[in-house]
C-alpha positions in Angstrom: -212.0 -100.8 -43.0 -211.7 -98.2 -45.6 -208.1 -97.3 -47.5 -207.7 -94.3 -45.6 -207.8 -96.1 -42.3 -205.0 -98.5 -43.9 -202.8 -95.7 -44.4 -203.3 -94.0 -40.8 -202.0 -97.4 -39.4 -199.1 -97.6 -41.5 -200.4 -100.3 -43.6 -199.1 -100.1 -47.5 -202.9 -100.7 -49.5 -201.2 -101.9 -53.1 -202.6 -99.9 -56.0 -205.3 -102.0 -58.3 -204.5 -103.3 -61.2 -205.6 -101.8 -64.1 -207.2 -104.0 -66.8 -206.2 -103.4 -70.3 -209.3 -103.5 -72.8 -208.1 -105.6 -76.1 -210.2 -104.1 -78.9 -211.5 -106.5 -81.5 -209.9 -106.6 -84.7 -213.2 -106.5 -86.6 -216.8 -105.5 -85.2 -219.9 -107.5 -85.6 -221.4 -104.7 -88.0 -218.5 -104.4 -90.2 -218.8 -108.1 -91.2 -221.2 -109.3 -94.4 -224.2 -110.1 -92.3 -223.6 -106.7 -90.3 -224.4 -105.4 -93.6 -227.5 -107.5 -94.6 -225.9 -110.1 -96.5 -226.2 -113.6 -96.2 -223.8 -116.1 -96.2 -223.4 -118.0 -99.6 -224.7 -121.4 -98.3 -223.7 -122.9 -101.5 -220.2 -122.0 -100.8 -220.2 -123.7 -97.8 -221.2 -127.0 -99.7 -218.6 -126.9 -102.0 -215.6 -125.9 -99.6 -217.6 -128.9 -97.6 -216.8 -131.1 -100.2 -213.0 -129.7 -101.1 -212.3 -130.7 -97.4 -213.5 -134.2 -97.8 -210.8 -137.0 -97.0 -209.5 -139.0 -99.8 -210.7 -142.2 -98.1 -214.4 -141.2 -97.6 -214.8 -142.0 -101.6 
């Protein structure tokens, strides 16, 4: 049955419900390696090693 046949029985057909769009705070090509860079894998190391418990020494 088609809407239009709804609404020549008397039958109320409820509107759809639109669907917002959330738009990303930052896209993929405005990051460093959207640009061509590559991540410092040193960095990663050493924050690695700042995040190291106490009682792992």
């Amino acid at each position: 049955m088609s809407d239009e046949h709804d609404e020549e029985k008397g039958a109320k057909v409820p509107p759809r419900p639109r669907v917002a769009r959330a738009t990303p705070e930052q896209t993929s090509d405005d990051t460093d390696r959207g640009w061509g860079e590559r991540p410092d894998e040193d960095a990663h190391e050493q924050w690695l090693k700042e995040q190291r418990p106490p009682h792992w020494d």
